[in-house]
DSSP file (Angstrom, degrees, kcal/mol; ACC not computed):
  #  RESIDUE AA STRUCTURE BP1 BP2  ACC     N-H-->O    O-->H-N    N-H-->O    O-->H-N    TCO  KAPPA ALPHA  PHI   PSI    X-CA   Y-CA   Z-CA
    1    1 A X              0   0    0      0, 0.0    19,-1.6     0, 0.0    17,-0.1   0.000 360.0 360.0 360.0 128.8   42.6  119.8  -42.7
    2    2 A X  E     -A   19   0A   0     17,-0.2    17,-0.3    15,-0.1     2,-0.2  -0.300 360.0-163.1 -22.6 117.6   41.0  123.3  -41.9
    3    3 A X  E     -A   18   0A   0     15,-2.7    15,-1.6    52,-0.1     2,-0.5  -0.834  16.3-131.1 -88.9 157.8   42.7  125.4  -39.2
    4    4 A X        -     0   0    0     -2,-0.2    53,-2.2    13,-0.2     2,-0.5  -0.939  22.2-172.0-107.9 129.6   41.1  128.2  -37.5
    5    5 A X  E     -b   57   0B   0     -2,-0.5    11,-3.3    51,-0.3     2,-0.5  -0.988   6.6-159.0-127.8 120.3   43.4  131.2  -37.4
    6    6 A X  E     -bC  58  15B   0     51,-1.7    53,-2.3    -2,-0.5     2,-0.3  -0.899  11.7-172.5 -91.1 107.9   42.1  134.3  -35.2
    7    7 A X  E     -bC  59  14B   0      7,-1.6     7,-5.8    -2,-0.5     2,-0.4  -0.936  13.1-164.8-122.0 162.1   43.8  138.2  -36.0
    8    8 A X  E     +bC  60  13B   0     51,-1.2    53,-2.5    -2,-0.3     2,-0.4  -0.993  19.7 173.5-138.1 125.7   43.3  140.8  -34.2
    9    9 A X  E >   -bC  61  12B   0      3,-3.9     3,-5.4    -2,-0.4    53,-0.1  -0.958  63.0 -21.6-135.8 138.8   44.4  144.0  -36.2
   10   10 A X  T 3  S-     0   0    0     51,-0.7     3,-0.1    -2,-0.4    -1,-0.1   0.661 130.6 -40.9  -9.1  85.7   44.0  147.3  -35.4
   11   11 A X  T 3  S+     0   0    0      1,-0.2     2,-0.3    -3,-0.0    -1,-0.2   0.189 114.8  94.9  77.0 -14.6   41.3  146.7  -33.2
   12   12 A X  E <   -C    9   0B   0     -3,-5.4    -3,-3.9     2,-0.0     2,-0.4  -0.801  58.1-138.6-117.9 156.8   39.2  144.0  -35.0
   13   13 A X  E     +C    8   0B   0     -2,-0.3    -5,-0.2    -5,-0.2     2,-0.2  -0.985  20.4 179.6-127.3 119.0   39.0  140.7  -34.9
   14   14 A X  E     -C    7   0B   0     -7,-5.8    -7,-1.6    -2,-0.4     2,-0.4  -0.693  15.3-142.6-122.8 177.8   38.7  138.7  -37.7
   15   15 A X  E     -C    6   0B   0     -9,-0.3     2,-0.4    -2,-0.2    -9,-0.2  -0.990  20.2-175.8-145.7 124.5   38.5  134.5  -38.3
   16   16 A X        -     0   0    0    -11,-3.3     2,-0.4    -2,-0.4   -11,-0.2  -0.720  14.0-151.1-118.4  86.3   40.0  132.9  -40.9
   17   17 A X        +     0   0    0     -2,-0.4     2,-0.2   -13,-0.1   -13,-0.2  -0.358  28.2 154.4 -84.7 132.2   40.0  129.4  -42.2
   18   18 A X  E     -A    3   0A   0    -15,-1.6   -15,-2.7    -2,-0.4     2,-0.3  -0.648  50.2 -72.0-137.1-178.7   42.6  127.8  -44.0
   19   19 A X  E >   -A    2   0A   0    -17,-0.3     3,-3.1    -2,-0.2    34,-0.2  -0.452  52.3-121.1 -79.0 110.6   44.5  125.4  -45.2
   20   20 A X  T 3  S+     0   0    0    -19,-1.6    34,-0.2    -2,-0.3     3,-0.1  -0.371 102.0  41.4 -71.9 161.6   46.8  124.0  -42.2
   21   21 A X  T 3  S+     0   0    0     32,-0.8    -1,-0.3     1,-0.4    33,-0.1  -0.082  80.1 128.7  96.0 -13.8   50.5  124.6  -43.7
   22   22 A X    <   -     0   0    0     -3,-3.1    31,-3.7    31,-0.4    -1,-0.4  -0.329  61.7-117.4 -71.1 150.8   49.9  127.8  -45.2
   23   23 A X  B >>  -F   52   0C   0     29,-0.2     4,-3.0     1,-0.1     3,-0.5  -0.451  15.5-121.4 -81.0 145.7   52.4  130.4  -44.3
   24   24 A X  H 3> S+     0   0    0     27,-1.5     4,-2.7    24,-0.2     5,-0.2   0.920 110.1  65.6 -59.8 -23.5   51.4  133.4  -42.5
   25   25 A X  H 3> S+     0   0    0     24,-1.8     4,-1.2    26,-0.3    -1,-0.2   0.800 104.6  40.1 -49.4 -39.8   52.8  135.3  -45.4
   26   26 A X  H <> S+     0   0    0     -3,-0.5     4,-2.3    23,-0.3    -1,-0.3   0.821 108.9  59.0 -85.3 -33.5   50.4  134.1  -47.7
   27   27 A X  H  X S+     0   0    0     -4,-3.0     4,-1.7     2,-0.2     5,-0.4   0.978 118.4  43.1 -48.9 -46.8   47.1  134.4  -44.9
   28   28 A X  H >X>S+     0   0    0     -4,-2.7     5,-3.5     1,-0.3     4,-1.4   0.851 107.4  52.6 -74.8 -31.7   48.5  138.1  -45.0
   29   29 A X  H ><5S+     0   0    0     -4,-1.2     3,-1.3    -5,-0.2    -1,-0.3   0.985 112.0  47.1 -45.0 -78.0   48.9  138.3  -48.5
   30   30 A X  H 3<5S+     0   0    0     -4,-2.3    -2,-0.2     1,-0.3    -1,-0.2   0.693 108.8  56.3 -28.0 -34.2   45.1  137.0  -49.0
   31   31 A X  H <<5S-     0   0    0     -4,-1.7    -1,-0.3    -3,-0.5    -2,-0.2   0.633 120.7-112.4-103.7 -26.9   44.0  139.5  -46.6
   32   32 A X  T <<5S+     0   0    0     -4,-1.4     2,-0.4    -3,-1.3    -3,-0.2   0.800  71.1 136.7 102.5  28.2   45.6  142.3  -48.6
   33   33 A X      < -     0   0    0     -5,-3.5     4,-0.2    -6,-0.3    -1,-0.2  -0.795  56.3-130.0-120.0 105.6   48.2  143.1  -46.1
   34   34 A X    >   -     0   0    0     -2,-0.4     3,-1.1     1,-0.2    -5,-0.0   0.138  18.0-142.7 -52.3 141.0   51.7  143.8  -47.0
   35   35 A X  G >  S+     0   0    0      1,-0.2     3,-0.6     2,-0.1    -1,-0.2   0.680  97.7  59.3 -82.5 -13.7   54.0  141.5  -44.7
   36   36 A X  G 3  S+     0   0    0      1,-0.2    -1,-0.2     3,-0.0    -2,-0.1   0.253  96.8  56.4-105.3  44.6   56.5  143.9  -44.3
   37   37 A X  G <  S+     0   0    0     -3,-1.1    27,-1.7    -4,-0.2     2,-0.2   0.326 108.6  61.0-136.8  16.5   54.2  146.7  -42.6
   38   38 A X  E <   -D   63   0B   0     -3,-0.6     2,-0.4    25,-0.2    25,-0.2  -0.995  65.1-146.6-147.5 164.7   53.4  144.3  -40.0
   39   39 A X  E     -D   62   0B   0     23,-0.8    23,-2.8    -2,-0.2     2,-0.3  -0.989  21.7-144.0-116.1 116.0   54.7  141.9  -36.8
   40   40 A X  E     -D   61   0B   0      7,-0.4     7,-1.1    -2,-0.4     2,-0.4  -0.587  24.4-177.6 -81.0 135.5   52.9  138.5  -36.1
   41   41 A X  E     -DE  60  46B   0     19,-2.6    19,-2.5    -2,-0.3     2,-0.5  -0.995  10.7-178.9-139.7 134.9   52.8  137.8  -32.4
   42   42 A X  E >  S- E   0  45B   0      3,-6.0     3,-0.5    -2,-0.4    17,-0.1  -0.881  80.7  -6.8-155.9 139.4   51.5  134.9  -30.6
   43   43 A X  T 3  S-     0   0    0     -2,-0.5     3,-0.1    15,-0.2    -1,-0.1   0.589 132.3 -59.1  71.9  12.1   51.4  134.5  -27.1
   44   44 A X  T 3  S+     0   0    0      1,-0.3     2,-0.4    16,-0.1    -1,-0.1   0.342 112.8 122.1  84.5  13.6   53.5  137.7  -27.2
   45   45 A X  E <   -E   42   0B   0     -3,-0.5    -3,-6.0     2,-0.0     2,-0.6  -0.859  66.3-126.6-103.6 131.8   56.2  136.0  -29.4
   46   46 A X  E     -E   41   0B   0     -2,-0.4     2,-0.6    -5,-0.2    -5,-0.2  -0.648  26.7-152.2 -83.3 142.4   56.9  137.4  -32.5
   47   47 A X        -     0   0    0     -7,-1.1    -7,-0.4    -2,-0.6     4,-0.2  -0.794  15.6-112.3-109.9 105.4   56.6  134.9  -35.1
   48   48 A X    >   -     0   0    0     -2,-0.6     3,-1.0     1,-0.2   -24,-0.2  -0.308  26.5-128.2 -39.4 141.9   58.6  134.7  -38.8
   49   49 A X  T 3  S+     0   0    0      1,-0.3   -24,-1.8   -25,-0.1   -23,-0.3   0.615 106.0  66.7 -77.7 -33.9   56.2  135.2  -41.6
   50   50 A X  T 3  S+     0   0    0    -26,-0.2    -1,-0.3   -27,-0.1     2,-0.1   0.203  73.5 118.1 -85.5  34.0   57.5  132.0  -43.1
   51   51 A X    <   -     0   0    0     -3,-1.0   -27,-1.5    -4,-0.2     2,-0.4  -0.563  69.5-118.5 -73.9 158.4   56.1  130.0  -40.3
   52   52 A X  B     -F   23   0C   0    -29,-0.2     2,-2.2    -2,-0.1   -29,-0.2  -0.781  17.6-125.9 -98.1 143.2   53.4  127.3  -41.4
   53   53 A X        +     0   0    0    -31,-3.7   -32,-0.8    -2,-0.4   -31,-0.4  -0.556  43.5 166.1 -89.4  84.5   50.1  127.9  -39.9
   54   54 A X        +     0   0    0     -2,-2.2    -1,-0.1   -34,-0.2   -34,-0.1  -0.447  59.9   5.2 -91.3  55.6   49.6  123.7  -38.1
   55   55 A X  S    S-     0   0    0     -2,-0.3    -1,-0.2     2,-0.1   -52,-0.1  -0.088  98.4 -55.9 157.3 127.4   46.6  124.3  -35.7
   56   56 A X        +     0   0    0    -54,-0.2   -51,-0.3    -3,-0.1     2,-0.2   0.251  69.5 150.4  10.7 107.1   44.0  126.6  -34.3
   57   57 A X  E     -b    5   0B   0    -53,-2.2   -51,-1.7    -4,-0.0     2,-0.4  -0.946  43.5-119.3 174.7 130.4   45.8  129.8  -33.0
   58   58 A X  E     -b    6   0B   0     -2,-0.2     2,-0.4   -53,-0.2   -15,-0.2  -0.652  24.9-179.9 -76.2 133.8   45.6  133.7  -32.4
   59   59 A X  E     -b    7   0B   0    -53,-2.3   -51,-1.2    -2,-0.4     2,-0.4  -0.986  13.0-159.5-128.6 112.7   48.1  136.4  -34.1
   60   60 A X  E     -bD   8  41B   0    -19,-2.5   -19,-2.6    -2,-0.4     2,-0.5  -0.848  17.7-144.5 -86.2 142.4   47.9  140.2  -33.5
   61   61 A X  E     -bD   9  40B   0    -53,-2.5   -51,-0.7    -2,-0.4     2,-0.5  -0.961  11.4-156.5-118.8 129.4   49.5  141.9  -36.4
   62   62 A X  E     - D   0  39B   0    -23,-2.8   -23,-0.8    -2,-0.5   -53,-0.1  -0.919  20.6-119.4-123.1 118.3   51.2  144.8  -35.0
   63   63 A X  E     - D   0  38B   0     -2,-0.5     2,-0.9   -25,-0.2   -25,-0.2  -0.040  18.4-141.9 -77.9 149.0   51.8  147.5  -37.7
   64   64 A X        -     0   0    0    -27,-1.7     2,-0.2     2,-0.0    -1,-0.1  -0.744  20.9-164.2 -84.2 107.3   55.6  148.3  -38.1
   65   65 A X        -     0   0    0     -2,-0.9     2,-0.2     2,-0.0   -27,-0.0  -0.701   7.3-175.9 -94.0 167.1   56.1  152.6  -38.8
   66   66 A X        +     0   0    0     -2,-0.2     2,-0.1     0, 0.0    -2,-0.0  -0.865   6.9 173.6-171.3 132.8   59.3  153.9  -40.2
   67   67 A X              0   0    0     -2,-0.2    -2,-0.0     0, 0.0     0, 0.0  -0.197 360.0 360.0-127.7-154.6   60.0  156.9  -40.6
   68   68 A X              0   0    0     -2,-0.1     0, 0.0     0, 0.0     0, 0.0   0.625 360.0 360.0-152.9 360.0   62.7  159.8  -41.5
């Protein structure tokens, strides 16, 4: 069954539907965003990238710097 998955990424807000069980690793992977240059939060919890995406739900991806 579809799910509706909301991110909100530097500044935009995009809606995505997918397959429910896909991992966020793979939405972000589709989306053309390396998983280690960002932090899923929802509800202001940050979330493992191998979670499965079961049900309708907002993520801000909050980009990770490192520096030197």
């Amino acid at each position: 069954m579809p799910v509706l998955i909301t991110i909100i990424h530097e500044g935009e807000t995009e809606e995505h539907r997918c397959e429910e069980g896909l991992l966020i690793s793979e939405l972000l992977e589709k989306m053309e965003i390396h998983p280690s240059t960002v932090l899923a939060v929802h509800e202001g919890v940050i979330v493992p990238h191998d979670s499965q995406l079961n049900g309708d739900l907002t993520l801000e991806l909050i980009i990770v710097s490192s520096g030197g």
